[in-house]
FIVEXKE-455503 format. One line per 8 residues: number of its first residue (from 1); their letters; for each residue z, x negated, y negated of N, C-alpha, C. Coordinates in nm, 4 decimals. Example, Ala and Ser with C-alpha at 12.3 -4.5 7.8 and 13.67 -1.06 7.14 Angstrom:
! residues 2
1	as	0.7800 -1.3190 0.5690 0.7800 -1.2300 0.4500 0.7800 -1.3200 0.3300; 0.7080 -1.2850 0.2250 0.7140 -1.3670 0.1060 0.7870 -1.2900 -0.0030
//
This chain:
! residues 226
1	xxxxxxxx	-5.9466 1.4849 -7.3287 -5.9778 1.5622 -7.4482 -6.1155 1.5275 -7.5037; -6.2111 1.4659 -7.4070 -6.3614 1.4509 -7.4847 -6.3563 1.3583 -7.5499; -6.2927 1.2736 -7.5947 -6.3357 1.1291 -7.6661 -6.1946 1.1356 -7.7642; -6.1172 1.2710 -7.7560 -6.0290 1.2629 -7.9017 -5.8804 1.2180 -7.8064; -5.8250 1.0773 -7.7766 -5.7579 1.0112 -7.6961 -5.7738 1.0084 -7.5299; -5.6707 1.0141 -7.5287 -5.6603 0.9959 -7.3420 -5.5743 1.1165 -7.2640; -5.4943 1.1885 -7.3577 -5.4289 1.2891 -7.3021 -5.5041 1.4212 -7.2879; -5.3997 1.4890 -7.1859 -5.4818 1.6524 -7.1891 -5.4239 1.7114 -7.2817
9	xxxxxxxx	-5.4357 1.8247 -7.3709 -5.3243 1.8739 -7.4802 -5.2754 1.9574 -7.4085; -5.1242 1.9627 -7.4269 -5.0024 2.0297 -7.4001 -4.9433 2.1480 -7.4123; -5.1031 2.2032 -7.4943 -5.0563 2.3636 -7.5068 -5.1753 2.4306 -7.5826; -5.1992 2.5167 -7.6216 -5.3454 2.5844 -7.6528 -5.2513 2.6348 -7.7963; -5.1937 2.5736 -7.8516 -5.1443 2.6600 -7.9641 -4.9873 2.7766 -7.9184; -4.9366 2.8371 -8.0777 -4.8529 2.9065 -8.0792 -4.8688 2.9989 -8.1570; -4.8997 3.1476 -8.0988 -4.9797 3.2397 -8.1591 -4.8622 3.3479 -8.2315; -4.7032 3.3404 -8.1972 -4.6210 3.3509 -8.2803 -4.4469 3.2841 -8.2982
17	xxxxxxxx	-4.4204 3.3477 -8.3858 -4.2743 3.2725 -8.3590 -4.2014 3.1972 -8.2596; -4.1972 3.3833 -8.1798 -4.1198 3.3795 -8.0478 -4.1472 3.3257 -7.9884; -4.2996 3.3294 -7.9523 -4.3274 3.2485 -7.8600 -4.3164 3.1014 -7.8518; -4.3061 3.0203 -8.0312 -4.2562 2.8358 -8.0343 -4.1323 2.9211 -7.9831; -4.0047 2.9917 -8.0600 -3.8736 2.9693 -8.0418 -3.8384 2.9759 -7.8311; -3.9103 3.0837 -7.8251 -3.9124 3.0337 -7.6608 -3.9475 2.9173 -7.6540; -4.0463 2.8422 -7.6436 -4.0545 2.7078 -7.6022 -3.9581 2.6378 -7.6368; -3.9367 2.6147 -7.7170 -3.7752 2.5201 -7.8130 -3.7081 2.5654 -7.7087
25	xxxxxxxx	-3.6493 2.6562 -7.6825 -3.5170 2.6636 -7.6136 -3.5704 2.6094 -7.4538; -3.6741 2.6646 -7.4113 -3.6860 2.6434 -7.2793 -3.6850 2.4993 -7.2262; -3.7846 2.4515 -7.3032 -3.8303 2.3015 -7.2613 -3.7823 2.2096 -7.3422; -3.7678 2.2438 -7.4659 -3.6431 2.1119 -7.5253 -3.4908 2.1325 -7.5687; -3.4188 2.2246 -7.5273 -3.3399 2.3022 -7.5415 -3.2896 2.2722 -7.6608; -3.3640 2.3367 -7.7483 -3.3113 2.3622 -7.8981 -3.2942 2.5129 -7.9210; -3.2032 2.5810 -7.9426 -3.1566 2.6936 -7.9338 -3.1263 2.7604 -8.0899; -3.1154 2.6640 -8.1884 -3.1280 2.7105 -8.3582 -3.1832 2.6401 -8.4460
33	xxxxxxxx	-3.3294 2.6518 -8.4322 -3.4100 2.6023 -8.5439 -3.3955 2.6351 -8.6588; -3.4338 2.6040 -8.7493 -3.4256 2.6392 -8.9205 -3.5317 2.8109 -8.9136; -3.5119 2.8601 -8.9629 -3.5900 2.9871 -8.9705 -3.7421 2.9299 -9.0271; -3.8387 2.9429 -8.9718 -3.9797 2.9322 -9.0096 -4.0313 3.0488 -8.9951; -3.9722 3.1315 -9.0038 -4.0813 3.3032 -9.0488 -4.1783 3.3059 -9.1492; -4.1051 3.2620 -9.2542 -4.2304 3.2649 -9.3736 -4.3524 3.1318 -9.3913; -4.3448 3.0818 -9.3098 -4.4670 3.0016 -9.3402 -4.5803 3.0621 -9.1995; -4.7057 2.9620 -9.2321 -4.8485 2.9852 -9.1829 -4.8259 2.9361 -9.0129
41	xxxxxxxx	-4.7896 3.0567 -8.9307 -4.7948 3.0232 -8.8041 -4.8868 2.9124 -8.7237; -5.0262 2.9656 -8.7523 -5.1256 2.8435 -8.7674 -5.1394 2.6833 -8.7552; -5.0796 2.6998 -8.9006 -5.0388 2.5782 -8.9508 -4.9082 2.4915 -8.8700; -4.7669 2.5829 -8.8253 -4.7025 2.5281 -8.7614 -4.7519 2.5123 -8.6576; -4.8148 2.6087 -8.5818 -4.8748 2.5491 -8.4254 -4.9438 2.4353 -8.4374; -5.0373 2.4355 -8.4717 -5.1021 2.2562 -8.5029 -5.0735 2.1772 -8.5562; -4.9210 2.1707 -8.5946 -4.8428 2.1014 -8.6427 -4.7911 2.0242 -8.4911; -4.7179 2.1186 -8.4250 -4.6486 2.1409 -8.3155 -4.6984 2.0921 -8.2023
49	xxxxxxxx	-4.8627 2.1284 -8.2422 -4.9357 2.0820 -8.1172 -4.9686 1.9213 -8.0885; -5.0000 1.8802 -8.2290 -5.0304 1.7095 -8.2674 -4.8991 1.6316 -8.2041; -4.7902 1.6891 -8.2784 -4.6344 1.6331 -8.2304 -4.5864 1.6416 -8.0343; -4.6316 1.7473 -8.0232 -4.5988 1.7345 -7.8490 -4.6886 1.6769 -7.7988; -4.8472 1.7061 -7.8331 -4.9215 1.5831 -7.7451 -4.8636 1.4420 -7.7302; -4.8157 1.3880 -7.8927 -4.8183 1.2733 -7.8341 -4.6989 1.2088 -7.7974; -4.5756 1.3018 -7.7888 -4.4185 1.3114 -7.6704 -4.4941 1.2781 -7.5619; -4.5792 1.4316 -7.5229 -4.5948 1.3911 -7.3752 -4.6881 1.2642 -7.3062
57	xxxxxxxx	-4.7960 1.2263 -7.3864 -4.8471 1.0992 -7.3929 -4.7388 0.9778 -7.3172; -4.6123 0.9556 -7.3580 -4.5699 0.8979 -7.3853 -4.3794 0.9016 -7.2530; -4.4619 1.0102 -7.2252 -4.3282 1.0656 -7.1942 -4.1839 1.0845 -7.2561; -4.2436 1.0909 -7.3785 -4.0976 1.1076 -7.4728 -4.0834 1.2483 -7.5091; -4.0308 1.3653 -7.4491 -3.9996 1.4760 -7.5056 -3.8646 1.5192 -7.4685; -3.8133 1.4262 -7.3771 -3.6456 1.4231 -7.3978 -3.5554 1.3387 -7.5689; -3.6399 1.3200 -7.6317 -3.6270 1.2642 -7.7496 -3.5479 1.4130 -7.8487; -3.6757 1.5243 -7.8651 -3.7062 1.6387 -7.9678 -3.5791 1.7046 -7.9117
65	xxxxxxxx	-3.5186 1.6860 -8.0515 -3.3870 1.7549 -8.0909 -3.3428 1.8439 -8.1601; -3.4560 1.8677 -8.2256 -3.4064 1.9527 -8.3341 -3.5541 1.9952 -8.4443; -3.5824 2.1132 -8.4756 -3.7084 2.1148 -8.5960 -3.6370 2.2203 -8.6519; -3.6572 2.1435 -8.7867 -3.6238 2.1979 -8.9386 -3.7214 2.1800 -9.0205; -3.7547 2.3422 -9.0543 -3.8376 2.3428 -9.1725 -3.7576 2.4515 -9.2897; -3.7530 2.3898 -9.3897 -3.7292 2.4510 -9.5091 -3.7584 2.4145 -9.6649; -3.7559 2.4804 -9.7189 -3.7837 2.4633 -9.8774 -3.7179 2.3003 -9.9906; -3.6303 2.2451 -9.9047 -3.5510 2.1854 -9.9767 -3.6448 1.9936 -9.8963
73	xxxxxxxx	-3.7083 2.0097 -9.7580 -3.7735 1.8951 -9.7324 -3.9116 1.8556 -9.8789; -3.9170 1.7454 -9.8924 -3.9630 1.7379 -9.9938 -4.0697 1.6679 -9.9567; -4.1350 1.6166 -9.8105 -4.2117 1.5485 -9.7207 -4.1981 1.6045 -9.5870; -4.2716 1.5827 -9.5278 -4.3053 1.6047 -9.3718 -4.2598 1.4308 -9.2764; -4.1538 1.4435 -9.1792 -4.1284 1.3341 -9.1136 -4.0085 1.3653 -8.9775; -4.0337 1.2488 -8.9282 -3.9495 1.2509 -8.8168 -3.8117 1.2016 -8.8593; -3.7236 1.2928 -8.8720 -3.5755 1.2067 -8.9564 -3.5169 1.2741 -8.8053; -3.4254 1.1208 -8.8205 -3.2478 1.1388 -8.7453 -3.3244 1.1261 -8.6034
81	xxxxxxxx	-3.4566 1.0667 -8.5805 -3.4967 1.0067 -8.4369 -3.5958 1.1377 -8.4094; -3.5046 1.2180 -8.3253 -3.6008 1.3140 -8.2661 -3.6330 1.4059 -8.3701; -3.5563 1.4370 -8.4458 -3.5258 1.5471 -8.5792 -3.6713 1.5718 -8.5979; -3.7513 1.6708 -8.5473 -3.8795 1.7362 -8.6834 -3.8516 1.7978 -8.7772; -3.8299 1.7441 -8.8880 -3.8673 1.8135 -9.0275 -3.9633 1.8490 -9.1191; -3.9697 1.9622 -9.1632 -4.0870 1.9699 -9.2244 -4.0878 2.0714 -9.3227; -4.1504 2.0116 -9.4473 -4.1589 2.1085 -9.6042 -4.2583 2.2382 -9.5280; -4.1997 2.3396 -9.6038 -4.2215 2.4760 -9.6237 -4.3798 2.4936 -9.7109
89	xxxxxxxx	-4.3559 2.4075 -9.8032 -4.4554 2.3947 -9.9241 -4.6030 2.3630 -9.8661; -4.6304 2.2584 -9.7406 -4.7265 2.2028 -9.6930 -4.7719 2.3414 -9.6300; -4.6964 2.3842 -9.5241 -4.7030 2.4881 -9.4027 -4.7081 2.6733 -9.4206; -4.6845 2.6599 -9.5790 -4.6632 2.8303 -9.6282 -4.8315 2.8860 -9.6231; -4.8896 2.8297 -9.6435 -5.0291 2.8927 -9.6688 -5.1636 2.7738 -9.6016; -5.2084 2.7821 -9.4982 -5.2521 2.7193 -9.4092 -5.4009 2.6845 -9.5086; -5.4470 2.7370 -9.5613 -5.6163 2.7053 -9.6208 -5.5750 2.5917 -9.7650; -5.4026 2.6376 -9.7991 -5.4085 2.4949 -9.9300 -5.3362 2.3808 -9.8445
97	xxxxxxxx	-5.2594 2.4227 -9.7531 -5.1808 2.2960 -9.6697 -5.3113 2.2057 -9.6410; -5.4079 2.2534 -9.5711 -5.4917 2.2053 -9.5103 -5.6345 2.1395 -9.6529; -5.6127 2.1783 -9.7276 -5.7031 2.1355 -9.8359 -5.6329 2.0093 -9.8830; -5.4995 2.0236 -9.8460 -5.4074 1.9021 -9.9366 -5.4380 1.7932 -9.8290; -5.4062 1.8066 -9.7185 -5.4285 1.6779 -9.6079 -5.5664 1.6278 -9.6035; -5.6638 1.7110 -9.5851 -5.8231 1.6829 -9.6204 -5.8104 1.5647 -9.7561; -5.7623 1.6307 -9.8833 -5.7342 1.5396 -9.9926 -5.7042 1.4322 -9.9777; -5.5646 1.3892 -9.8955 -5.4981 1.2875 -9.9119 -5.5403 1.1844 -9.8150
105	xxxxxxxx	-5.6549 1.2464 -9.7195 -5.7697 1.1727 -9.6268 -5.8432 1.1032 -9.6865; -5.9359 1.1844 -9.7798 -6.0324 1.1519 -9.8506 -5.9919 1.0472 -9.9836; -5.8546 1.0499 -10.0234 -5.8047 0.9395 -10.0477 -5.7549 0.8317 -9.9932; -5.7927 0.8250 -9.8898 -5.7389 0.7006 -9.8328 -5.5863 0.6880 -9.7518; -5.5120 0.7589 -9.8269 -5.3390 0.7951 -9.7750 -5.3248 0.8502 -9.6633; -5.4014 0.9384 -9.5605 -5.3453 0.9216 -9.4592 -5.5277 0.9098 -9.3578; -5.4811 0.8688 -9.2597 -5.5404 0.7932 -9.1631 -5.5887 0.9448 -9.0716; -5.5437 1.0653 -9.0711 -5.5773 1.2239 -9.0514 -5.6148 1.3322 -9.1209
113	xxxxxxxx	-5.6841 1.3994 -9.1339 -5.7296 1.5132 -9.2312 -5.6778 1.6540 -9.1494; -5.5767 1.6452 -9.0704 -5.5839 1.7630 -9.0182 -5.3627 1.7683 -9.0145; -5.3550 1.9293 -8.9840 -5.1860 1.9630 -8.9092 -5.1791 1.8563 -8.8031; -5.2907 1.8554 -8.6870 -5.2180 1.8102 -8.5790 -5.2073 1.6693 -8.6196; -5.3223 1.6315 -8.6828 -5.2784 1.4457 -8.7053 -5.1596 1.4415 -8.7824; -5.0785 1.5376 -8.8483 -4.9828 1.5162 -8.9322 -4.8434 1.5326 -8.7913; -4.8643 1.6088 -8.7334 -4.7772 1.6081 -8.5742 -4.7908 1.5086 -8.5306; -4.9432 1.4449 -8.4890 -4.9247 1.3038 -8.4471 -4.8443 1.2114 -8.5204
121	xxxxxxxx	-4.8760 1.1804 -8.6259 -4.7553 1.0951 -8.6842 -4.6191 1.0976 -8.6706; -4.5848 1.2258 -8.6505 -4.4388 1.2359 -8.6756 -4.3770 1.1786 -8.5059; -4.5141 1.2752 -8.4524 -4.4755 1.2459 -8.2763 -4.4416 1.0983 -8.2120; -4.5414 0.9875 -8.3455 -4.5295 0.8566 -8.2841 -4.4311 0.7705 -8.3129; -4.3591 0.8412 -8.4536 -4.2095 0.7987 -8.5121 -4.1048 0.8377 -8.3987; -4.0810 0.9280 -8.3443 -3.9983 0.9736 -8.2171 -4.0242 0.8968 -8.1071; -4.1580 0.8450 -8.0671 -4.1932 0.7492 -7.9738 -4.0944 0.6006 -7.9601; -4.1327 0.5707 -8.0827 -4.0573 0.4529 -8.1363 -3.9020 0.4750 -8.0991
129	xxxxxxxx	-3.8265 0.5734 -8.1354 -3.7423 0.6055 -8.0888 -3.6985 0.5898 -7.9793; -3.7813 0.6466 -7.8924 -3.7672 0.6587 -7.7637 -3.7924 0.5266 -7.6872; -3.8530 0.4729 -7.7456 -3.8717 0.3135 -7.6316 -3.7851 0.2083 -7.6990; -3.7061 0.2820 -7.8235 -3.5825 0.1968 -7.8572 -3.4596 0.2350 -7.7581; -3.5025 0.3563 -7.7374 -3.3606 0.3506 -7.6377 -3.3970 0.2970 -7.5039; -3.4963 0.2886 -7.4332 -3.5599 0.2517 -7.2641 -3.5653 0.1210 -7.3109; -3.5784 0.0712 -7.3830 -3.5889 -0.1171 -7.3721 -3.5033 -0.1638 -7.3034; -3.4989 -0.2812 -7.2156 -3.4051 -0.3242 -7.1963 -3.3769 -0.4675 -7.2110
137	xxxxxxxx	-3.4182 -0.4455 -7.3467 -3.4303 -0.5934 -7.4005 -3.2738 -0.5638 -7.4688; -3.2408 -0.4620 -7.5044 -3.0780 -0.4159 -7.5447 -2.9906 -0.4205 -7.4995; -2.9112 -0.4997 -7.5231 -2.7545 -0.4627 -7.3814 -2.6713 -0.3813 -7.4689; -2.6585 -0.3717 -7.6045 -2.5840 -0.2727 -7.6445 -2.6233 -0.1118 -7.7283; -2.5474 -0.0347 -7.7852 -2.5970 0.0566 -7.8554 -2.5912 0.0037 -7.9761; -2.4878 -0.1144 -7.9835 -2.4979 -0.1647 -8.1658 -2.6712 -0.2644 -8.1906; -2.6796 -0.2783 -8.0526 -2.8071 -0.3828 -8.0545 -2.9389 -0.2304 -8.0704; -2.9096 -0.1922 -8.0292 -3.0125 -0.0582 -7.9712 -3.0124 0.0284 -8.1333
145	xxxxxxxx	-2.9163 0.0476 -8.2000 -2.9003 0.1008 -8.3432 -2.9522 0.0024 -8.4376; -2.9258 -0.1202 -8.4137 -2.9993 -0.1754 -8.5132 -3.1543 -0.2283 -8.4904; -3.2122 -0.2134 -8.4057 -3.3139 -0.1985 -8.3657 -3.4376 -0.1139 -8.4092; -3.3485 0.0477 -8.4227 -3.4389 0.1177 -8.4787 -3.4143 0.1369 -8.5524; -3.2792 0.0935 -8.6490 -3.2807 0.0776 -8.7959 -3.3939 -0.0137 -8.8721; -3.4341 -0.1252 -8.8003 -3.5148 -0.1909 -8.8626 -3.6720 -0.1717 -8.8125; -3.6738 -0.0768 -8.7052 -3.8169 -0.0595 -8.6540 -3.8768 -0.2090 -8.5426; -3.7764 -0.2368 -8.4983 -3.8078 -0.3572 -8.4039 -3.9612 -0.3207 -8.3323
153	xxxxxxxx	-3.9515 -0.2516 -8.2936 -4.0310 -0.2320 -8.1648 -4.1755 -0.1881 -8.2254; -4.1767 -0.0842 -8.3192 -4.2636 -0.0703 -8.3708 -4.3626 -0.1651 -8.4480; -4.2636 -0.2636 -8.5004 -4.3357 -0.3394 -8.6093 -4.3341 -0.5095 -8.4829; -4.3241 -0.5071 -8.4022 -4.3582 -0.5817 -8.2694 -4.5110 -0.5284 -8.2116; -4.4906 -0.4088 -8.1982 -4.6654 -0.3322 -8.1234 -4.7125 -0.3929 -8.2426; -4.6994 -0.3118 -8.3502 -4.8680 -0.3742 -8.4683 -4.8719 -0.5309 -8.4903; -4.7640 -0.6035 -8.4534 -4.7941 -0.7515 -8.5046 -4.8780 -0.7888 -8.3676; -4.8732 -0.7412 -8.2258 -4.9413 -0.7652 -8.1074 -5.0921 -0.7126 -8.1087
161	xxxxxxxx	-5.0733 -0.5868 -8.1752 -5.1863 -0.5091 -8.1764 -5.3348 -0.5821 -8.2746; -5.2530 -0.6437 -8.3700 -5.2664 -0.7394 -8.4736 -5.3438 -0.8519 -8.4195; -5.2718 -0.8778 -8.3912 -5.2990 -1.0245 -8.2438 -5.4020 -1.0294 -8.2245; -5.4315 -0.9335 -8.1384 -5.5359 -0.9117 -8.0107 -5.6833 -0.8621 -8.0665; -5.6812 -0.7519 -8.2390 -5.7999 -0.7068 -8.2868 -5.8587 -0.8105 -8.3116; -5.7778 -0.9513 -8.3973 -5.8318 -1.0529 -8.4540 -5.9374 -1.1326 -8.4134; -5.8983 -1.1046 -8.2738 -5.9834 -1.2100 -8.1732 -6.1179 -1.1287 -8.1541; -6.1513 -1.0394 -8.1896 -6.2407 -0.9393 -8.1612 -6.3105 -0.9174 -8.2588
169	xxxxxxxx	-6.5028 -0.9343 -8.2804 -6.5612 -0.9409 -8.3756 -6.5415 -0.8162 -8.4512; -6.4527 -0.7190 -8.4562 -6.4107 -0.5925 -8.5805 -6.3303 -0.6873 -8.6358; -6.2332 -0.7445 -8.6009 -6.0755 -0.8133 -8.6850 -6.1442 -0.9522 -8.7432; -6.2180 -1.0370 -8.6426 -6.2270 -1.1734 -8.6802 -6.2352 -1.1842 -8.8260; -6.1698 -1.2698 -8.8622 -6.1437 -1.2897 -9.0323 -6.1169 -1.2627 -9.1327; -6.0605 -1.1290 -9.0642 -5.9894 -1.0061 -9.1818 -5.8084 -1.0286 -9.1744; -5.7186 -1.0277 -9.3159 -5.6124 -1.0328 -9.2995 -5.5228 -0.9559 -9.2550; -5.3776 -0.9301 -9.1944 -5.3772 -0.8852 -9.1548 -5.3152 -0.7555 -9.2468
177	xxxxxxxx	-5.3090 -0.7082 -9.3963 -5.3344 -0.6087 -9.4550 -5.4374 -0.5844 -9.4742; -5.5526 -0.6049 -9.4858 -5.6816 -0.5643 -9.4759 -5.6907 -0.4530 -9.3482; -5.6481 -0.5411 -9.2276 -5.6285 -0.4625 -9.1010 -5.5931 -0.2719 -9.0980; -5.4591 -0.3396 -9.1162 -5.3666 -0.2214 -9.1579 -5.4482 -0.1097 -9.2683; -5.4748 -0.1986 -9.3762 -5.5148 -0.1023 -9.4799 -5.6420 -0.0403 -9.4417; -5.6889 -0.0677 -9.3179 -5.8254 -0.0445 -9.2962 -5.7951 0.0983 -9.2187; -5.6715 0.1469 -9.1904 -5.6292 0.2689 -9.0780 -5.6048 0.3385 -9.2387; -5.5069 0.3141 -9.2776 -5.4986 0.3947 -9.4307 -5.4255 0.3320 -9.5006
185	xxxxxxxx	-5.3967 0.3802 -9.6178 -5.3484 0.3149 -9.7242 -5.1631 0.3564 -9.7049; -5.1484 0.4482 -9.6221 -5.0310 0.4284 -9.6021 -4.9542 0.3377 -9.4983; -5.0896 0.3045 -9.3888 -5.0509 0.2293 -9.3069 -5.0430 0.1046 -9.3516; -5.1243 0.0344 -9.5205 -5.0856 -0.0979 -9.5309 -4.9311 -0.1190 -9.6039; -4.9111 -0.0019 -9.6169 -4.7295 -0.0052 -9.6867 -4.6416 -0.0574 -9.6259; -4.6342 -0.0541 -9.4738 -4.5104 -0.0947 -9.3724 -4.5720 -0.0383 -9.2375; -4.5340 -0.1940 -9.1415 -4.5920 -0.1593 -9.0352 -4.5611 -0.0700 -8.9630; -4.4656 -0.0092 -8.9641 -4.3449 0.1216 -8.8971 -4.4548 0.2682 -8.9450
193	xxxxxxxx	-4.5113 0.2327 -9.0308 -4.6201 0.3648 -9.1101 -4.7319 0.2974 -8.9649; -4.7802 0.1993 -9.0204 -4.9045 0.1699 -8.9334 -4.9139 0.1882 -8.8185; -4.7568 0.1453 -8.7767 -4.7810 0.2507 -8.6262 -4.7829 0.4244 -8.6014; -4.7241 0.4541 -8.6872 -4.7750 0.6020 -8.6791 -4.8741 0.6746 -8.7176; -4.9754 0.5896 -8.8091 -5.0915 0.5689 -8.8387 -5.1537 0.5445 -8.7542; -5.1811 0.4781 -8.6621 -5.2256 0.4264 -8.5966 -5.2461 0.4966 -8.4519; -5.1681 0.5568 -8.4475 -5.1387 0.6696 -8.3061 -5.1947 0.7618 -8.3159; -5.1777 0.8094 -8.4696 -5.2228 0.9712 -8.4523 -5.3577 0.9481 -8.4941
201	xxxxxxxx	-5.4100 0.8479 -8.5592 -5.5532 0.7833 -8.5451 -5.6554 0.8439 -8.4679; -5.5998 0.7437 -8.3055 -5.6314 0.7549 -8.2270 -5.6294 0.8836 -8.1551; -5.5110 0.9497 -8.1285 -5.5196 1.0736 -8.0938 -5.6043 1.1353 -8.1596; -5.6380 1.1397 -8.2707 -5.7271 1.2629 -8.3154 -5.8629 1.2216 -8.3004; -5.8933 1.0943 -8.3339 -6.0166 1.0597 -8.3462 -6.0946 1.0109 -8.2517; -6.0201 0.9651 -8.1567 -6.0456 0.9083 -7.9991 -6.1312 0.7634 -8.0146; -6.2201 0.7595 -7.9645 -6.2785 0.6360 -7.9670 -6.3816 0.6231 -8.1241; -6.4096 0.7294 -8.1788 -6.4464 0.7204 -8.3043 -6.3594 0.6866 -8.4215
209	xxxxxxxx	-6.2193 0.6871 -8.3714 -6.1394 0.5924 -8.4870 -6.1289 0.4751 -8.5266; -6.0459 0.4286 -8.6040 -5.9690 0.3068 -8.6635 -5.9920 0.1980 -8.4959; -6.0336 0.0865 -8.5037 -6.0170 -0.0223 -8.4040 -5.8551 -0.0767 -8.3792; -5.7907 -0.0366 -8.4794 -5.7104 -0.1169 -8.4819 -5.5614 -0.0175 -8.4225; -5.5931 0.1236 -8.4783 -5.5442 0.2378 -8.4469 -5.5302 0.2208 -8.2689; -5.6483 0.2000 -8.2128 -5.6763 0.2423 -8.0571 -5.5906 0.1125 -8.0145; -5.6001 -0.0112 -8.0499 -5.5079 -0.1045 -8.0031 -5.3675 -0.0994 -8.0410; -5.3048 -0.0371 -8.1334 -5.2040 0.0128 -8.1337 -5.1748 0.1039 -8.0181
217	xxxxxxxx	-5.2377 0.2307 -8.0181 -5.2045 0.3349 -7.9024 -5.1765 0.2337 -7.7599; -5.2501 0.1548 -7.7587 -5.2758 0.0528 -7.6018 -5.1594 0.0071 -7.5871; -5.1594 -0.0992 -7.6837 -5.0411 -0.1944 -7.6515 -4.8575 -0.0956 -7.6536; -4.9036 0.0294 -7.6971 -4.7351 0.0979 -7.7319 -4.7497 0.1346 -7.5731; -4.8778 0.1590 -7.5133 -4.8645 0.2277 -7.3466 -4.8073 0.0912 -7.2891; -4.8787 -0.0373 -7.3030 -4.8015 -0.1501 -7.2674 -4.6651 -0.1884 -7.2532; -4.5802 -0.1226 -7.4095 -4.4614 -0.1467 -7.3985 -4.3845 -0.0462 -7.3326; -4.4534 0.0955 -7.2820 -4.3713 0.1852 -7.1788 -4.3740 0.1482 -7.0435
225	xx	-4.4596 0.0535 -7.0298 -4.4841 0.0331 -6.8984 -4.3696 -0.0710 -6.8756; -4.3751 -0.1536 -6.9469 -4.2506 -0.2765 -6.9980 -4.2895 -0.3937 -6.9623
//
């Protein structure tokens, strides 16, 4: 993609409905999405698009189970693992959705100014997911449930990722919320943010991002490899 990560993107966009609801059914066999007619097609495609790049990155798109968008989400996130959810309110009108994320860039809160970096995030919460279930550091599902109840794996990459910037004249002598807070201000909240911060970082920004972002993306390819 020219410097903006390591993947090829996964699709040129979704120029209408039918054409996501075909995809849903075909390739992730989701067969009843929440009705998204009334919002900014646009806006969902580069929503859509940020979120599958970085499945397929990852090889996690046997994860995506389900996307729900409606009026009653009150945030944009990856709930119930694979679950995409997503407010109506962000996605209804693509020129203020997109003025609001620019905003909340330019404040510091998220680590993307764009739909797809807001897909990336969600895409790298499902990731997590997904290499909670392939670990096989788990022998059970009660071990494997509480795992990604607490974000094991995730908050393992950024303490490694952590690790490794430190030693490196960007990190040397910076703490390690400084670190974090240095991707965004949501990423110094909880490292489970910072890794999804941190991913879609990188995905969007490629080697012109966050340092700490790109060693995140690394070390999560590390832990697929195992």
């Amino acid at each position: 993609m020219g410097g903006r990560g390591s993947s090829t993107t996964v699709n040129n966009g979704y120029s209408s409905f039918s054409q996501l609801k075909n995809t849903l059914s075909k390739k992730y066999g989701i067969t009843n999405p929440d009705d998204f007619s009334d919002v900014d097609i646009k806006a969902l495609s580069e929503t859509m698009q940020g979120f599958e790049d970085v499945l397929k990155d990852f090889g996690a798109e046997e994860v995506f189970q389900g996307l729900y968008v409606d009026e009653n989400t009150r945030e944009d996130g990856s709930y119930g693992f694979g679950n995409l959810s997503l407010s109506k309110k962000k996605l209804r009108n693509y020129n203020r959705g997109d003025k609001e994320l620019k905003q909340e860039h330019a404040n510091r809160w998220s680590s993307t100014d764009s739909f797809k970096g807001l897909g990336a995030h969600e895409g790298a919460h499902a990731v997590e997911y997904y290499l909670t279930r392939k670990s096989k550091a788990f022998k059970t599902d009660k071990e494997r449930n509480l795992a990604a109840a607490k974000n094991k794996i995730a908050n393992d990459i950024v303490n490694e990722a952590v690790r490794r910037i430190k030693k490196t004249p960007y990190g040397k002598g910076k703490s390690t919320n400084e670190l974090l807070s240095s991707i965004s201000l949501y990423a110094g909240e909880k490292k489970v943010e910072a890794f999804a911060e941190g991913i879609a970082n990188y995905k969007i920004k490629g080697k012109k991002g966050n340092p700490l972002g790109r060693e995140i993306y690394n070390v999560t390819k590390k832990y697929l490899k195992g």
